[in-house]
C-alpha positions as CSV (number, residue, x, y, z in Angstrom):
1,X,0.0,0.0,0.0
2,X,1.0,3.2,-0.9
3,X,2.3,5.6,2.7
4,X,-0.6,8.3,3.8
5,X,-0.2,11.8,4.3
6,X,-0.3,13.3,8.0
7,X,-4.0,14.2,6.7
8,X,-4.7,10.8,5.0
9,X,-3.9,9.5,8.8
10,X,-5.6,12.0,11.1
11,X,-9.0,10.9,8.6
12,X,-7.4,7.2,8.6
13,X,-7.9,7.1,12.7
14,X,-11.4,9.1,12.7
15,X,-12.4,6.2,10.2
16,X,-10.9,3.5,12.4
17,X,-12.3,5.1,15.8
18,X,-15.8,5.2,14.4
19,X,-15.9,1.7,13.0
20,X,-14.3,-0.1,16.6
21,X,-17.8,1.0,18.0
22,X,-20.1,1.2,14.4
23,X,-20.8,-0.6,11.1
24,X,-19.1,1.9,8.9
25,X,-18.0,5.5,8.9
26,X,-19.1,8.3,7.0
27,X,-17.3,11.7,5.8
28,X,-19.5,13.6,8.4
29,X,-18.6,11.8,11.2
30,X,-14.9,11.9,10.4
31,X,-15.5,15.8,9.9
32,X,-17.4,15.7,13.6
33,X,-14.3,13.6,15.2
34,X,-11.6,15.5,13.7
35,X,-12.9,19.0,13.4
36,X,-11.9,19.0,9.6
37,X,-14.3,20.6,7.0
38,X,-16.3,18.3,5.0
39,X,-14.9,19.1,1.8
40,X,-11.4,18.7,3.2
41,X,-12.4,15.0,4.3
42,X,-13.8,13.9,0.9
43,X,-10.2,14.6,-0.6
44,X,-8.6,12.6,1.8
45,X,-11.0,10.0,1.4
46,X,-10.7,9.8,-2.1
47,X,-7.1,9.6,-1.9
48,X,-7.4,6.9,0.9
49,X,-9.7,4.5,-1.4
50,X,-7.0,5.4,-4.5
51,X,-4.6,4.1,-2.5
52,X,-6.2,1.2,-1.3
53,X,-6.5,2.2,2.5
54,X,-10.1,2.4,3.2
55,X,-13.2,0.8,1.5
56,X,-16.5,3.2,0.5
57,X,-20.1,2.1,-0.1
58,X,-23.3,4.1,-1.2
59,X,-26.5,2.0,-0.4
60,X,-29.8,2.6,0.5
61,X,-31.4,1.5,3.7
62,X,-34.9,2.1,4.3
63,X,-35.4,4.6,2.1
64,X,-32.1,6.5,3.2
65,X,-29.2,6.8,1.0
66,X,-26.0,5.8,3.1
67,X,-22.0,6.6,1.7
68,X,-20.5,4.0,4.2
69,X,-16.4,3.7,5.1
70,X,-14.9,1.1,6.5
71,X,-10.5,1.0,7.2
72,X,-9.1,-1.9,5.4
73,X,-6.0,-3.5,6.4
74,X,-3.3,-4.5,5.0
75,X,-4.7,-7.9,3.3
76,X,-7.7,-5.5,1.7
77,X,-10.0,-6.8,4.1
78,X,-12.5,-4.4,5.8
79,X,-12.5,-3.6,9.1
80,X,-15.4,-3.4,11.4
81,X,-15.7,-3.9,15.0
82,X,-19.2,-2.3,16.0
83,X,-22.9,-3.3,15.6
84,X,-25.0,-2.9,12.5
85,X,-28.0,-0.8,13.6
């Protein structure tokens, strides 16, 4: 995998934190965690999932669209402690 950026981390360990006690992750609770503007968190995001470091998902659950995130390690698997709700 390709090294992250002191940004690409700080969003890295928001994605991480929320998933130990969540499904997934999503760019506004990484924005909420770290203080970082949204806009700013969708760039390191996209960079994260070029580089292979974190998974993203758009579904739709119950008639709500969700953009989910999950950290993946180093084998590409997804990582996901928490509780599907």
């Amino acid at each position: 995998m390709t090294p992250m950026t002191d940004l690409e981390k700080q969003v890295y360990d928001a994605i991480v934190e929320d998933c130990t006690y969540d499904y997934s992750s999503s760019v506004k609770e990484v924005s909420d965690r770290t203080g970082l503007k949204i806009s700013t968190v969708k760039g390191a995001v996209g960079s994260l999932v070029k580089k292979g470091h974190v998974a993203a998902e758009t579904e739709e659950r119950g008639g709500t669209v969700f953009k989910d995130l999950w950290p993946m390690d180093e084998w590409e698997n997804t990582l996901s402690f928490g509780d599907w709700n």
